[in-house]
N, C-alpha and C positions, 0 to 999 in steps of 0.2 A: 698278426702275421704268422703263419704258419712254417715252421725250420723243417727243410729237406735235406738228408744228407745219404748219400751213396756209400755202400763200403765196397769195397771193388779188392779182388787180389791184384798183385803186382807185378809177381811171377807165373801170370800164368801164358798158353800157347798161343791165347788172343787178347791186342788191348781191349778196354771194356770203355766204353764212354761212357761221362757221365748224365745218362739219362735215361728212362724208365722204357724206351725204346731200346737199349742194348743190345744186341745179336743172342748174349748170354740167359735173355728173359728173367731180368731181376725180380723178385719178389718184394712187394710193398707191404709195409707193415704202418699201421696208424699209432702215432703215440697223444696218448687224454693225459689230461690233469683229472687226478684222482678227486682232487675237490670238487671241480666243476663239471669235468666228465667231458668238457671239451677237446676238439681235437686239435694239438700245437702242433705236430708234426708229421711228417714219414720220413723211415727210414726202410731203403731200397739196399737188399742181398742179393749182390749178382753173384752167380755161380759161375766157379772155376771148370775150366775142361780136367785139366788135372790135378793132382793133388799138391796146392799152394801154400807156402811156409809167410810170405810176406802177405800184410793184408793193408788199408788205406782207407779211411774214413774223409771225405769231401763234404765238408758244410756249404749246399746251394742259395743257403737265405739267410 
């Protein structure tokens, strides 16, 4: 099973949902097991309009 998790700011001009559809155009990143090279995860960086102090990590899996 592969863990998906969001990190989203808080404080920003727009809420950010959590899913790789966002308005804000998250970026996905894949994370492997260095032993097997598999991939267990992503993890999605959705960008703030402006410049955000609080930030939020959402484990989807």
């Amino acid at each position: 099973m592969q863990k998906i998790v969001h990190v989203r700011p808080l404080d920003d001009a727009i809420g950010h949902e959590e899913s790789h559809e966002c308005p804000c155009g998250p970026t996905g990143q894949g994370v492997h097991n260095p032993a097997t090279r598999k991939m267990v995860g992503l993890i999605f960086h959705h960008h703030g309009l402006q410049p955000c102090h609080e930030w939020e990590a959402s484990d989807l899996a």
